[in-house]
N, C-alpha and C positions, 0 to 999 in steps of 0.2 A: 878704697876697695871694700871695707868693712861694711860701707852702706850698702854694697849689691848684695849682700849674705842674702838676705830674704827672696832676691829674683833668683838666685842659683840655686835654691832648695826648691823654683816653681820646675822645671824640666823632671825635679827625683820625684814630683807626684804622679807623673805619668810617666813611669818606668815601665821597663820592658815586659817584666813579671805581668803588669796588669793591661797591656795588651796583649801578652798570649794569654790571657784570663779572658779576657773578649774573644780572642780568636776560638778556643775552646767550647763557648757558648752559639758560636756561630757554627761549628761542627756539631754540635749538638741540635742545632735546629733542621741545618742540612739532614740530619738520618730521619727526620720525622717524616720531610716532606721536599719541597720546593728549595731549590740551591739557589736559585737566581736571584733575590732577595739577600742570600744572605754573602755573596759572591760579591755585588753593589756595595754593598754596607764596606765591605773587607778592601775594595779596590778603594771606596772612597774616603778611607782609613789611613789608605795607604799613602792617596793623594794627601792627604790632610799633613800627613806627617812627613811631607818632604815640603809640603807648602810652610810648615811651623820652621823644617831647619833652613829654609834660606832666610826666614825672617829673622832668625837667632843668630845666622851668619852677617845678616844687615846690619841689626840690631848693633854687634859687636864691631862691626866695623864704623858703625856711629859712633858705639862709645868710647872706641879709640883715639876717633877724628877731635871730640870734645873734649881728651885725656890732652892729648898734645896742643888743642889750641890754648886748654888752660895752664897747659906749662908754659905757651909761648908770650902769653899775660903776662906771667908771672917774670921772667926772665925779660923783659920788655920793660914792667914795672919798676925792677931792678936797676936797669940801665937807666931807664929817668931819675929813677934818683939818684945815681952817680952821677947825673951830668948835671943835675940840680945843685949839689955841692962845689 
């Protein structure tokens, strides 16, 4: 599990802090002028970010699937060589 450290720190660089930092800018553009644009942007932000948590929800339920078949390897391997002896 030491080897995923580097994919669990990829979700903390698009942390929340730096979507309300967007979202902010997108308020900011709204008071100048035209919302609709910046309304798009923010709805398709939003799609994005439920699009990214089921892939991260997939994601882990792969690498659970891969978690268990390589312990059933391994426990399999074992038994061969028991019955080897």
């Amino acid at each position: 599990s030491t080897a995923n450290a580097p994919e669990d720190d990829a979700p903390n660089r698009y942390s929340r802090p730096e979507r309300t930092a967007y979202g902010r800018y997108g308020r900011d553009a709204n008071s100048s002028g035209s919302s609709l644009p910046s309304n798009s942007l923010e709805k398709r932000i939003e799609e994005l970010e439920r699009e990214l948590a089921k892939e991260r929800q997939e994601n882990a339920r792969l690498m659970k699937m891969a978690q268990d078949k390589e312990e059933l390897i391994g426990k399999l391997k074992e038994e061969i060589d028991l019955l080897n002896r």
